[in-house]
VMD Tcl script that draws the C-alpha trace (Angstrom):
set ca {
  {4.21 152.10 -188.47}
  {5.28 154.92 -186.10}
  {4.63 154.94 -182.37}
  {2.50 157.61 -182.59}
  {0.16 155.95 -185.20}
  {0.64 152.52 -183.41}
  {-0.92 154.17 -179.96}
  {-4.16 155.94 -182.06}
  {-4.71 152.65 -183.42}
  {-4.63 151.28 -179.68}
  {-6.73 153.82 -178.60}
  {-9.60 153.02 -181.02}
  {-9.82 149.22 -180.83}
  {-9.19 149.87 -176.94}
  {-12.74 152.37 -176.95}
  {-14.36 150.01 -179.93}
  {-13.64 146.88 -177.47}
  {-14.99 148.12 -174.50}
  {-18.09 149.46 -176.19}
  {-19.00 146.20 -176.60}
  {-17.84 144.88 -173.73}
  {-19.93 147.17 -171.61}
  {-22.70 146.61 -173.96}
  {-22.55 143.17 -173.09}
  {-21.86 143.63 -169.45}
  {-25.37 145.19 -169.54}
  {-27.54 142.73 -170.99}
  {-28.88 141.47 -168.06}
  {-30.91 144.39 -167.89}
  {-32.66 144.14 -170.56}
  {-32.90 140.42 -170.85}
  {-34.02 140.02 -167.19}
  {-36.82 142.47 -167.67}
  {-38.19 141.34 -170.70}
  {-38.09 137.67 -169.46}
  {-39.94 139.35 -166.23}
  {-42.28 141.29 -167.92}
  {-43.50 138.27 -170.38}
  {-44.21 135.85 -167.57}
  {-41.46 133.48 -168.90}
  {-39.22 133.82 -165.53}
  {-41.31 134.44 -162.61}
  {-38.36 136.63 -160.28}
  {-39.73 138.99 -157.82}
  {-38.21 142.59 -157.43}
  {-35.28 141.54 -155.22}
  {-34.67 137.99 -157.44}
  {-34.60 140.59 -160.26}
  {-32.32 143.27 -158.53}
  {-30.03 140.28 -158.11}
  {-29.71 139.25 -161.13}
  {-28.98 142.74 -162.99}
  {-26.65 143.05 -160.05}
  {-24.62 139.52 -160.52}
  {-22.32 140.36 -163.64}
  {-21.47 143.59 -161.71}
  {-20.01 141.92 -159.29}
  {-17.69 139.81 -161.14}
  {-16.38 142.78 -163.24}
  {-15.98 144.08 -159.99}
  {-13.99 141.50 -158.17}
  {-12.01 141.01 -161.23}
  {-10.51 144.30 -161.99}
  {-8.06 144.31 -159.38}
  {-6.42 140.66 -160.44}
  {-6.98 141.92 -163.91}
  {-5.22 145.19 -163.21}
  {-2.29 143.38 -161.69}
  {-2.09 141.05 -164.90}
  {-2.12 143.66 -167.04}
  {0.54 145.26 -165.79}
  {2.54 141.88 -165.69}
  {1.91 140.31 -168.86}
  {0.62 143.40 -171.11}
  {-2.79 144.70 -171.87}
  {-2.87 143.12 -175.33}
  {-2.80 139.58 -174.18}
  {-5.05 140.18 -171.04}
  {-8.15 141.99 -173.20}
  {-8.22 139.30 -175.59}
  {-8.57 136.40 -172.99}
  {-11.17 138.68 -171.08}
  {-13.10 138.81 -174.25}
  {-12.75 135.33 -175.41}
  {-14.14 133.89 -171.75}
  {-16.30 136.34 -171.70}
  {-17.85 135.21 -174.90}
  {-18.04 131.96 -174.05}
  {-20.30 132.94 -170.82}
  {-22.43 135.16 -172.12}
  {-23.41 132.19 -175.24}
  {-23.84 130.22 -172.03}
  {-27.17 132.06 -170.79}
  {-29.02 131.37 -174.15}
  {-29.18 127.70 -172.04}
  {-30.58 129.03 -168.69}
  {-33.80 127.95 -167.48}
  {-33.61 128.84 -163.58}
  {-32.51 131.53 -161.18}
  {-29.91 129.95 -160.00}
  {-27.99 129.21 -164.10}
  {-28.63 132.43 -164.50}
  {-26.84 133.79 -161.24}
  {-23.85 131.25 -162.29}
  {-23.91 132.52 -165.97}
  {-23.68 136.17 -165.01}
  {-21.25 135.95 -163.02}
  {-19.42 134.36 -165.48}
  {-19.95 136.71 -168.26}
  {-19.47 139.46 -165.66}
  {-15.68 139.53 -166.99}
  {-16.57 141.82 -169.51}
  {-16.82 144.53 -166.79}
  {-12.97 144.25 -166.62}
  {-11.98 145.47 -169.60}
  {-12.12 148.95 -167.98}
  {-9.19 147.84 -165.84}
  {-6.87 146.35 -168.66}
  {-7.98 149.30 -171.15}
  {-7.20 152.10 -168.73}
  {-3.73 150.37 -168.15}
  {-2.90 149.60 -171.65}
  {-3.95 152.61 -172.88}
  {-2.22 154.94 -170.60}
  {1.37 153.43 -171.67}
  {0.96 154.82 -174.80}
  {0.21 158.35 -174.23}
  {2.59 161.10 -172.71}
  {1.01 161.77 -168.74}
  {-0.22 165.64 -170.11}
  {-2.40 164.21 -172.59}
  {-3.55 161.04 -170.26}
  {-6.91 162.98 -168.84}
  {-8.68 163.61 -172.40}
  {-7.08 160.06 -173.97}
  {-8.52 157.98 -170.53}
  {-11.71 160.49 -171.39}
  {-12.19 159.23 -174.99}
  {-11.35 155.36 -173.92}
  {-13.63 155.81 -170.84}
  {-16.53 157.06 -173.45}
  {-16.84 153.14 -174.55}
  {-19.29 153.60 -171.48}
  {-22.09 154.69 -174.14}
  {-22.02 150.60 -174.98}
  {-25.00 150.71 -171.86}
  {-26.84 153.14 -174.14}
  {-26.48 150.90 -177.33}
  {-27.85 147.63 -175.29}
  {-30.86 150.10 -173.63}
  {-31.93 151.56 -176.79}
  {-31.07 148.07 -178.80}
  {-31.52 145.34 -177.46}
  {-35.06 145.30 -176.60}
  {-35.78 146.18 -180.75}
  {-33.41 143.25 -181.06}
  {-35.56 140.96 -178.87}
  {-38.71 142.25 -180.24}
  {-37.19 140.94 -183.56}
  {-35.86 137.56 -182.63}
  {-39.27 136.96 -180.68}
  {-41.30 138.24 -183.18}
  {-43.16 140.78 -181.29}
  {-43.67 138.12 -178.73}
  {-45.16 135.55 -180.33}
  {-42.06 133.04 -180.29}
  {-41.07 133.98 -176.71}
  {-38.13 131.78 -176.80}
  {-36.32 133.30 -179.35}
  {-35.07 135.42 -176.60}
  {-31.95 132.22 -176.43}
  {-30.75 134.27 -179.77}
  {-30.14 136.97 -177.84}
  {-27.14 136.08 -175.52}
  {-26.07 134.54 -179.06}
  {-25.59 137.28 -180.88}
  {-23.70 138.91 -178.21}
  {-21.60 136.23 -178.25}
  {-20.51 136.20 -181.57}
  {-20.31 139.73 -181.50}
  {-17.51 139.61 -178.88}
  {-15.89 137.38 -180.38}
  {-15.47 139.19 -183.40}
  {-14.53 141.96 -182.00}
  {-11.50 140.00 -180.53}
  {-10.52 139.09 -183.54}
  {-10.48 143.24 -184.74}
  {-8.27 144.13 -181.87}
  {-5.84 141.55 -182.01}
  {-5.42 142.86 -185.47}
  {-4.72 146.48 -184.78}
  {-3.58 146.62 -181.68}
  {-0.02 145.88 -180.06}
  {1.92 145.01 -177.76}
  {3.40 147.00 -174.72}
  {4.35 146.06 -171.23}
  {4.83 148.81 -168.16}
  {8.20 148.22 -167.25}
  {8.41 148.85 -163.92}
  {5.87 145.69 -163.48}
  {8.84 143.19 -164.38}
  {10.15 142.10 -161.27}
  {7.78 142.92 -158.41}
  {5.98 140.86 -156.44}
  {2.31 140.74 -156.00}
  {2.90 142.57 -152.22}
  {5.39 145.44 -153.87}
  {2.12 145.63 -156.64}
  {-0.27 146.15 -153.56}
  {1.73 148.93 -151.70}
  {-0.13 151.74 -152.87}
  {-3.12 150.50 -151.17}
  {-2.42 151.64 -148.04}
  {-2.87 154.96 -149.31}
  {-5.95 156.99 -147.98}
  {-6.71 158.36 -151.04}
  {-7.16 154.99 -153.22}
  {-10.08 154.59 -151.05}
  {-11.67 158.07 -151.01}
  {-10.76 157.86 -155.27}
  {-13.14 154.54 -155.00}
  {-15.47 156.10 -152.95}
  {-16.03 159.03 -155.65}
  {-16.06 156.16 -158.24}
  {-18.42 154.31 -156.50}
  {-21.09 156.77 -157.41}
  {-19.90 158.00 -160.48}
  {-19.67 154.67 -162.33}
  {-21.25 152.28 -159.82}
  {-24.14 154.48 -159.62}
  {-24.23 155.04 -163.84}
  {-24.05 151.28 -163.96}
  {-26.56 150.67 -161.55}
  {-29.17 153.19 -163.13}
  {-28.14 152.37 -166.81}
  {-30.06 149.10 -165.75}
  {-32.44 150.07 -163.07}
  {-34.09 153.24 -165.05}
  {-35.67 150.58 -167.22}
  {-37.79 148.37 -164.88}
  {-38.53 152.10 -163.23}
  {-39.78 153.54 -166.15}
  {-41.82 150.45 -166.66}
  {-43.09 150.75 -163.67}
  {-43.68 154.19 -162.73}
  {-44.71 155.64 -165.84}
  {-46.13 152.34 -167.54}
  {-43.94 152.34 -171.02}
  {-43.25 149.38 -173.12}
  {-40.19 147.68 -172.68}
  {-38.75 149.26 -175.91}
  {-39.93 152.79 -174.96}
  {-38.72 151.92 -171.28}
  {-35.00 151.48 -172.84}
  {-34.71 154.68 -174.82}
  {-35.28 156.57 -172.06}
  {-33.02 154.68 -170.54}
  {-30.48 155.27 -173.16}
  {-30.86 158.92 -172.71}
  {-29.39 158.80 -169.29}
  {-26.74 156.32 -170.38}
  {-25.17 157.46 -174.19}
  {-24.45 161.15 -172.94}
  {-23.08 160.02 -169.75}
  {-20.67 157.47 -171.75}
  {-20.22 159.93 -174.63}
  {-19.31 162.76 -172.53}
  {-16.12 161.48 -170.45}
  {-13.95 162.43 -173.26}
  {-15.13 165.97 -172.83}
  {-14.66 165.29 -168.78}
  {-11.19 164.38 -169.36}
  {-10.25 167.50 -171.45}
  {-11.92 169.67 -168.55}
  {-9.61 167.53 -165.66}
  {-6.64 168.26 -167.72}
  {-7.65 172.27 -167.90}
  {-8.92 173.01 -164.74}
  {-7.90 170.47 -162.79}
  {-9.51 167.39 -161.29}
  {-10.37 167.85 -157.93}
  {-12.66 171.74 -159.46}
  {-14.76 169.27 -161.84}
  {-15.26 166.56 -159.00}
  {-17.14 169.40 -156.53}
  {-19.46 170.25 -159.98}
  {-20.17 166.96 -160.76}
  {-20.52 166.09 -157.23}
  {-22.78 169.36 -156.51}
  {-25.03 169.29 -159.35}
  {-25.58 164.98 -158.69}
  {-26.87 165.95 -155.34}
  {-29.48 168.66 -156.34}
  {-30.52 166.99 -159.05}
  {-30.88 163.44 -156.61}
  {-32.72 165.76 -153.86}
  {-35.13 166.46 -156.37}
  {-35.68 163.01 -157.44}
  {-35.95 161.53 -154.04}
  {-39.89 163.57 -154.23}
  {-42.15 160.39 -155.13}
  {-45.32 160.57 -157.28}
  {-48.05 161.26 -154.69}
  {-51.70 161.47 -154.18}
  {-52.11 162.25 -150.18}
  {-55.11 163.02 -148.03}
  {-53.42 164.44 -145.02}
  {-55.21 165.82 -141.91}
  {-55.07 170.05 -142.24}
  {-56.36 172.89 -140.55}
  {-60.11 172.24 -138.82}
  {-62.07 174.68 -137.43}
  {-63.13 174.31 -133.15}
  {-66.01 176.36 -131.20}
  {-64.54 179.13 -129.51}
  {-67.38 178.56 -126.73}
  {-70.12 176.41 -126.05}
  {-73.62 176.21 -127.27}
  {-75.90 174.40 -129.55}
  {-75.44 174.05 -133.13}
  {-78.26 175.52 -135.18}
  {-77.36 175.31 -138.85}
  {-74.66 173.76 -140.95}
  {-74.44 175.24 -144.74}
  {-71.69 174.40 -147.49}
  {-69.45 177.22 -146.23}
  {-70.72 177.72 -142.72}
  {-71.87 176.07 -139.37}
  {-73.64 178.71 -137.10}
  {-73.57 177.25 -133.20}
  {-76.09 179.77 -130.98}
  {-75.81 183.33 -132.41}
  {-71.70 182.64 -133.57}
  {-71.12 181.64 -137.24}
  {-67.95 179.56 -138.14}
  {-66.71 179.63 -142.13}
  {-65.50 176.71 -143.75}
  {-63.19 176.66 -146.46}
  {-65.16 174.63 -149.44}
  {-63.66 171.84 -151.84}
  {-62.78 173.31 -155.39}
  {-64.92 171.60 -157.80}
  {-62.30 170.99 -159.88}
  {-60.56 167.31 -159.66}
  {-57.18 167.69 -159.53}
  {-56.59 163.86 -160.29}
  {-58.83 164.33 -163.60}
  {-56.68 167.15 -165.10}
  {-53.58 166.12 -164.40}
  {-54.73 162.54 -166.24}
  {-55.72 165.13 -169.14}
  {-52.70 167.36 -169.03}
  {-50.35 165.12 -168.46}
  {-47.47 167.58 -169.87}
  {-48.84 170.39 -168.09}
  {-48.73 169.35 -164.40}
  {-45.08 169.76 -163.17}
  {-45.32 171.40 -159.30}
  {-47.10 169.80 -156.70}
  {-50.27 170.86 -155.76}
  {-52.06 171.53 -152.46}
  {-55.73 171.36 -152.22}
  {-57.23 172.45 -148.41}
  {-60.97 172.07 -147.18}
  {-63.11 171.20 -144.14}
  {-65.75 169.04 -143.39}
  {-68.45 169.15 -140.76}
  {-68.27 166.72 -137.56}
  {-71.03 167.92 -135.96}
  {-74.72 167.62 -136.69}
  {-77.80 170.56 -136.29}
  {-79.35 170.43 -132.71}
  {-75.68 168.92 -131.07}
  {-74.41 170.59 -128.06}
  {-71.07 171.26 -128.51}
  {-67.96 172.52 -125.56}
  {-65.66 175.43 -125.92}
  {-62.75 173.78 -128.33}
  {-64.48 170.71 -129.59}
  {-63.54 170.33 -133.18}
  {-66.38 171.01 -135.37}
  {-64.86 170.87 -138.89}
  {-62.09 168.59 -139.72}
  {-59.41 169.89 -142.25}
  {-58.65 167.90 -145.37}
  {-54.97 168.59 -147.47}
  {-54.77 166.66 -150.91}
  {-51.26 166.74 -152.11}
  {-50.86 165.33 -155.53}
  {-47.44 165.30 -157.12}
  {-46.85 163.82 -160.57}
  {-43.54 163.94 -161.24}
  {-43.74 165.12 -164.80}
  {-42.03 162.22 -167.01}
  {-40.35 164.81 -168.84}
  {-38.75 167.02 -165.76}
  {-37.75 163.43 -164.44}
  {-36.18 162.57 -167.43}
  {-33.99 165.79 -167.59}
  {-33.00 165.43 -163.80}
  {-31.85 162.02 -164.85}
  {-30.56 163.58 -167.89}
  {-28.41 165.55 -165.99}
  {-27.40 162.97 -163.51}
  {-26.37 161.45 -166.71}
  {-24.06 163.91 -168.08}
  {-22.18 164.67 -164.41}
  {-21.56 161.15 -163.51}
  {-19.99 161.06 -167.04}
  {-17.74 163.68 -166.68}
  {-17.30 162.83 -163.21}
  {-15.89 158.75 -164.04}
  {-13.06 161.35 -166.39}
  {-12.04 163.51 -163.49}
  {-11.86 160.34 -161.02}
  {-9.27 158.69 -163.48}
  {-7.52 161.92 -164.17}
  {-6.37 161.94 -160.71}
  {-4.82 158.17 -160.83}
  {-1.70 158.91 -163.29}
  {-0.68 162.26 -161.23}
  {-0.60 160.63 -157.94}
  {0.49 157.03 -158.85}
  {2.38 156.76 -162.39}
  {3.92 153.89 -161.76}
  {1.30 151.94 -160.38}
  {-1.87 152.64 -162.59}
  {-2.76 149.08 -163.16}
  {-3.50 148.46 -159.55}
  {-4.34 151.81 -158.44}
  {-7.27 152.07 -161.29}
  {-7.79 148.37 -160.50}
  {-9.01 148.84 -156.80}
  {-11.09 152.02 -158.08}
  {-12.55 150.01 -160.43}
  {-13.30 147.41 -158.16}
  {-15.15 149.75 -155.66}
  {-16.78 151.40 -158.37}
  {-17.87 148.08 -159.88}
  {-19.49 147.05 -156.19}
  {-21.13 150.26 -156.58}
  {-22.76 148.69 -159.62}
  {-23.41 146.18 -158.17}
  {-25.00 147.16 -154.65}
  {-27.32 149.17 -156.14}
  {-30.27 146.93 -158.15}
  {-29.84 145.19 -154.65}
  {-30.27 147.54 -152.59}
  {-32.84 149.08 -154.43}
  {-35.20 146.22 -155.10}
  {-34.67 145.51 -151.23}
  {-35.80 148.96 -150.58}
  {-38.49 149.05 -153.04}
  {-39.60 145.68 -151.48}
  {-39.39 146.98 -147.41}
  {-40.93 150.65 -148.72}
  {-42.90 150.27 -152.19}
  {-41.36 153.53 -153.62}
  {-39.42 153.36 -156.01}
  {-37.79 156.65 -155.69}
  {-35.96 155.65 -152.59}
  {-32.69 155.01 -154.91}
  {-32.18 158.92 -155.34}
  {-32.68 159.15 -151.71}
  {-29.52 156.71 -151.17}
  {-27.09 158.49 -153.95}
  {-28.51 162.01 -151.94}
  {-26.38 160.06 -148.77}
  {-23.84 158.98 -150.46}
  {-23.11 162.85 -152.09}
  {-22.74 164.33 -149.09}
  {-20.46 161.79 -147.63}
  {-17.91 162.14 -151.00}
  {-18.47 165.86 -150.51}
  {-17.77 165.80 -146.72}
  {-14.16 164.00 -147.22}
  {-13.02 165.50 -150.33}
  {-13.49 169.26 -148.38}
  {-12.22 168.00 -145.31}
  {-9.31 166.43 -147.14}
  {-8.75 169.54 -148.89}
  {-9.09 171.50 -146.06}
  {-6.45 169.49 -143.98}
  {-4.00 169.94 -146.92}
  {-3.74 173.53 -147.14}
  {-3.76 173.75 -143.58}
  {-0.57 171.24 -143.43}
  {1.01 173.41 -146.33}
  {0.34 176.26 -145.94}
  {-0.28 177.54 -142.35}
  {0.76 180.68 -142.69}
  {-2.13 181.80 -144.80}
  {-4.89 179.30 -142.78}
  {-4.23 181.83 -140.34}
  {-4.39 184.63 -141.97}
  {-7.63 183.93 -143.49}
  {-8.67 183.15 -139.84}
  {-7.52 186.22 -138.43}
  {-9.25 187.66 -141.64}
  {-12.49 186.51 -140.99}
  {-12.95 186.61 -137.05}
  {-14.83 189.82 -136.23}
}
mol new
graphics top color blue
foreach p $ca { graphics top sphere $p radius 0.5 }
foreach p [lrange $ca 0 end-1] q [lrange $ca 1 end] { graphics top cylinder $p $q radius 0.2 }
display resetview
């Protein structure tokens, strides 16, 4: 077999194994929210944000040893032993019956998450460093396995519960995952083979390390950490929301789910074509951009508010002698009120679901005052009443999230793209700390949002956080930029200066 046909068949059991890898990486999810949501497992919001959280954080820890292996002993060797022990963790929760098993068992099965780590590595050795963006694109798009457990595996536990009336057939669940993984072992050791980076052999674990101390690494992870921490941590978050906020069935709950999730997995390869054309760092202030518009616009929560407005106060004193459904008259002066619409804003939207997308603003006033009460010059005699109501439409959510989605996915590309032009010798450990900040991301988030759900009871305070976190990656990429074409080219900083000063 030629080289060439040996690294396409590398590529696809690469993207085939992580698929299912990150498919099982996400189970939690799923699993966690049905058990939840059927009474079996009593865990309260933060027990549950935990939980979803806990494999994160071992795919996160992991990458960077895993990373370092990989580049030591080969990526061949390494994926298959992630797999195998991965396997053998996840078949381990079908045996849970407490909060704390299931903590241990996610953690272990959590391993899964670094097959990112050893995938990017080994499949980068095969592939010339022009082509590197869209072939770490179409690896990267194994990311879509969080869309196949969203849309799947509640169907799947519907099926081995059957429809809930042998609630602990949910134990299959973990099984068949399981033996799924392990099969899929068995496929890539098959078609895939073996390659080592050569400039690995020798070094020691501190020569590995050195290119930590490189700014950059860290503003990389940084960018990562929303990009794929935040996809992670929404691929499994969206579907207790949806449950939630909108009151869908579990199974409904994970398709929309998997609408946010399969483009942004699908996507990257198209993400890595557009880092190799137009260059990274151009793609990273779209993504980056778009995110925070589309998270600003999230961050509004569904609403029904009576809010003090605009009363109405004597403009001198007297005696009130009439009050009317648009007027009170005090002596000879007559004040107008502004009247409630008899329409029920609450009632129509509830009937027009689909049709109520803006907020709306309802204003009136309402009498303080009685007929024969003396009354001083300024002394409120109508209070003002605002309603705000705000629905936010399921479907306009769903297409922010949508495109949330689809940047973040493009995004996780352009991240990667810039790993192989600044460190080519070291993109085991480079894309190994990325990954592992990226991973934390992952894993911070159902925390941190069940902790702020818990402290504020809305549940759109999430979008509020990634809002933060966008500007900060925005703020260091320009000023980074900015510093570097100041330090390179000074000549035309000031010149632009000079341009621009009136």
């Amino acid at each position: 077999m030629s080289e060439n046909s040996k690294a396409v068949s590398v590529l696809i059991v690469n993207t085939l194994s992580f698929v299912v890898c990150f498919a099982s990486w996400m189970m939690y999810g799923v699993l966690i929210t049905f058990l939840t949501d059927n009474g079996i497992f009593n865990f309260d919001k933060s027990q549950l944000g935990w939980l979803i959280g806990t494999p994160v954080l071992t795919g996160s820890l992991v990458r960077l040893p895993v990373g370092v292996w990989t580049d030591r002993y080969g990526g061949r060797k390494v994926y298959a032993l992630v797999m195998l022990v991965s396997a053998a963790s996840i078949y381990c929760v079908s045996l849970c019956n407490s909060f704390n098993e299931f903590l241990i068992a996610g953690l272990g099965f959590g391993l899964a998450g670094t097959s990112f780590a050893v995938g990017i590595a080994y499949t980068s050795v095969w592939f010339p460093k022009e082509r590197q963006g869209t072939v770490l694109g179409i690896f990267g798009a194994g990311n879509a396995g969080a869309a196949i457990t969203s849309f799947g595996a509640p169907h799947l536990l519907a099926l081995l519960t059957n429809h809930g009336q042998y609630l602990e057939g949910w134990r299959n669940l973990p099984k068949v995952y399981a033996a799924v993984l392990v099969l899929m072992t068995v496929i890539f050791w098959l078609f895939s083979f073996e390659r080592k980076i050569e400039h690995g052999k020798g070094f020691t674990l501190k020569q590995q390390l050195a290119p930590l101390r490189y700014a950059r690494v860290w503003r990389f992870g940084l960018y990562y950490f929303f990009v794929f921490g935040g996809f992670v941590a929404l691929s499994q978050w969206l579907i207790p929301y949806y449950l939630n906020v909108y009151g869908m069935t579990l199974a409904t709950a994970g398709l929309m789910a998997s609408l946010f999730s399969l483009p942004s997995g699908v996507i990257r390869a198209f993400g890595g074509w557009m880092s190799d054309a137009w260059g990274a760092r151009a793609v990273m202030y779209w993504v980056l951009g778009s995110c925070l518009i589309a998270c600003v616009l999230l961050s509004v929560p569904r609403m029904d508010i009576m809010s003090p407005g605009e009363g109405v106060m004597a403009i001198k004193k007297g005696t009130v002698t009439s009050i009317t459904g648009d007027t009170i008259a005090v002596g000879s002066k007559e004040y107008k009120l502004r009247q409630k619409e008899s329409a029920d804003i609450i009632t129509y939207a509830s009937e027009h679901e689909d049709m109520v997308i803006m907020p709306t603003f309802t204003f009136w006033q309402e009498p303080v005052v009685s007929v024969g009460q003396s009354v001083e010059k300024k002394q409120l005699l109508a209070r003002g009443v605002t309603h705000i109501f705000f629905q936010a439409n399921v479907w306009i959510f769903t297409a922010l999230v949508l495109i949330v989605g689809v940047a973040t996915g493009i995004g996780k590309a352009a991240v990667y793209k810039h790993i192989p032009d600044y460190f080519p010798k070291d993109i085991g450990v480079v894309g190994g700390i990325v990954g592992v900040i990226g991973g934390l991301g992952g894993w911070v988030g159902p925390i941190l949002f069940g902790l702020m759900l818990n402290a504020t009871g809305i549940w759109t305070t999430c979008w509020l956080f990634f809002s933060v976190l966008i500007v900060l990656c925005l703020i260091w990429m320009h000023w980074t930029i900015t510093r570097m074409m100041n330090e390179r080219s000074p000549d035309i900083a000031r010149a632009i200066e000079q341009e621009t000063t009136p």
